[in-house]
Phi, psi and omega in degrees: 000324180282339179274330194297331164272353172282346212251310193297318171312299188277347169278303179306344183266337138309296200303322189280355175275358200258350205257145168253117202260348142317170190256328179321124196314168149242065166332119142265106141237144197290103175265350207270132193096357175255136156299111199285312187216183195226031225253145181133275204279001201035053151212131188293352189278129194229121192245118187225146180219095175289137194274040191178128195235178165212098184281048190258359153096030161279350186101002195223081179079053158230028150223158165247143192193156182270139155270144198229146169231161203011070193239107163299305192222159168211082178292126188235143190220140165239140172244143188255172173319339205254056183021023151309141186274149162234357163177118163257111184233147156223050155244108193319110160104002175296168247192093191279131197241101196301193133263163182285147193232131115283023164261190197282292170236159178216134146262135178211180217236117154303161176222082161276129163259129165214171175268077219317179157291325185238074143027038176235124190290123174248186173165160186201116156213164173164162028166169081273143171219125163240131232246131162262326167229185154213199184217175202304318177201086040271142208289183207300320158346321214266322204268138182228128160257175182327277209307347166288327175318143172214179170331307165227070157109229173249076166297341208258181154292110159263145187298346208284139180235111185240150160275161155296108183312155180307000000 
């Protein structure tokens, strides 16, 4: 009788811990084990990722892709909610060219493995989202795109000219 209620406890605090209270898909993927940066280590390869395109045909931040420095190799991968891969590529400076969306915002989500000049495994993933406008929340401050990149890092202003969504 005494393990049984500790059993009971413990099954229900798994089940219920697995639940999610948003309405928002709940993707799993595995990010766990990668090496974010190289800070440190006396090695320079460095992986910049904008958390935003906008595929609307103005010329401007409508593919996504990762930038890299001393970066040997790279697996770049795009996933949609249901976790379907939608564009794997490893090819250094290659370009996921999305589809045209009519909805507003899409989120979706990456994942990159790559390799340094000194053979040491970095990787990064997480959220994209692509915007035909934007929106209140999160507000436009939050989204950094391609054309923001500088030396260091995404620093820079974008050209992006969006309406505010409905």
């Amino acid at each position: 009788m005494k393990l049984i209620f500790p059993a009971i406890i413990f099954f229900a605090l798994a089940f219920f811990s697995s639940c999610t209270k948003s309405g928002e898909p709940f993707v799993r993927m595995n990010c766990e084990g990668l090496v974010t940066d190289t800070l440190g280590t006396n090695d320079s390869g460095r992986i910049y990722i904008p958390n935003a395109f906008t595929p609307n045909g103005d010329g401007l931040n409508e593919i996504y892709r990762p930038f890299t420095q001393y970066i040997d190799s790279i697996r770049f991968t795009i996933y949609d909610e249901d976790n379907t891969v939608l564009f794997t590529s490893n090819l250094l400076g290659d370009a996921w060219i999305p589809p045209v969306t009519s909805l507003l915002v899409k989120r979706y989500y990456y994942k990159i493995q790559a390799t340094t000049h000194r053979n040491r495994k970095i990787g990064v993933c997480g959220d994209v989202y692509a915007l035909t406008c934007y929106t209140i929340n999160p507000p436009q401050r939050f989204y950094y795109f391609e054309d923001m990149l500088t030396a260091n890092g995404f620093t820079g202003t974008t050209l992006e000219t969006l309406n505010t969504c409905p």
